[in-house]
C-alpha positions, 0 to 999 in steps of 0.5 A, a space after each residue: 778383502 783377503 790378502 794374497 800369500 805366498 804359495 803353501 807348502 806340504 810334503 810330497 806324496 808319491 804311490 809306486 806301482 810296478 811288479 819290477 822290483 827293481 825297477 820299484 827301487 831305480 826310481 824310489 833313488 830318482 826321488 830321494 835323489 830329487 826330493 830328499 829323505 824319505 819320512 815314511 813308507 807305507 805297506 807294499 800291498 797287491 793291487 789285485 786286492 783293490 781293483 783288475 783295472 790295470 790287469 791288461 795294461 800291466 799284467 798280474 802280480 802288481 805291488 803298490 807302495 806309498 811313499 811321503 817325503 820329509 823336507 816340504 815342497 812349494 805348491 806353488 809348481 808341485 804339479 810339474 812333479 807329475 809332468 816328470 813322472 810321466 816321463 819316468 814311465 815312458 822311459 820305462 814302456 816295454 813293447 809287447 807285440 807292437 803294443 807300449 806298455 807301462 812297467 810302472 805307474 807312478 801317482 804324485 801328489 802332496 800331504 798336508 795336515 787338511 788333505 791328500 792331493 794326487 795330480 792326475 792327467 785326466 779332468 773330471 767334474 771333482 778335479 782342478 786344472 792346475 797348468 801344464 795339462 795336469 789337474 788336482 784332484 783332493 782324495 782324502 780331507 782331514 777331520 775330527 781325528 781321521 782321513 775321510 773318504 770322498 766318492 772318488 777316493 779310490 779303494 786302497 786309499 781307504 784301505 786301513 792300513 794305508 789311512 793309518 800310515 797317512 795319519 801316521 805322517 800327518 801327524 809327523 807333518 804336524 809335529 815337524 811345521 810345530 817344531 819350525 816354528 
């Protein structure tokens, strides 16, 4: 029988997207406020390369960044971190003719040296329930040297630049847990 442990660690992962700089910038603070140093920011980069899905909700000219955090998090409640990115972007829903409309798409998860996890509202057949109406989903796993894409993975997480950035800090998440020791 396998002995029970206490809850990994892993560091935080965090995509912003927004066409508001500033708004892009206003809630980076929230998070280094919250979470701490920022170890590595990836590219900011056009949705539209990837995808028109958000179009009608947000409008064109959308940028994304990702974003991982230094200090770890417990994963023992790290999916509550998605119950307070929701309310970060109803803070921030503009009203366009009667209708609510995000100005800000925020999608947090965790980095760890196997995998990258995203926390989502939506249940599917490749995602887990976590607790709070919040599920797991595992987007990219680890190995022989590289992140390998899974049928869910979304397109600009496999875009090159962003998998380099991932493996950049993979590879800082390795040597920083190597130094604790």
């Amino acid at each position: 029988m396998g002995q029970i442990k206490p809850a990994p660690q892993g560091h935080l992962f965090l995509a912003i997207m927004s066409k508001d700089e500033a708004l892009h910038s206003a809630t980076l603070e929230k998070f280094i406020t919250r979470f701490g140093e920022i170890m590595g920011a990836g590219p900011l980069f056009a949705v539209s390369d990837f995808t028109d899905y958000y179009n009608p909700e947000f409008g064109s000219d959308l940028k994304k960044q990702f974003f991982i955090f230094k200090q770890p998090i417990d994963l023992e409640k790290a999916h509550h971190i998605k119950v307070w990115t929701n309310a970060i972007e109803a803070e921030s829903l503009e009203d366009i003719h009667h209708q609510s409309r995000r100005q800000i798409n925020l999608d947090p998860g965790y980095l760890e040296p196997s995998k990258l996890v995203l926390f989502s509202t939506k249940n599917f057949s490749h995602r887990v329930y976590c607790g709070d109406g919040i599920f797991g989903e595992v987007t990219l796993i680890y190995e022989r040297g590289k992140f390998k894409v899974l049928p869910w993975t979304y397109p600009d997480y496999f875009w090159e630049q962003n998998l380099e950035f991932l493996l950049q800090m993979r590879n800082e998440i390795v040597r920083l847990s190597r130094k604790r020791e």
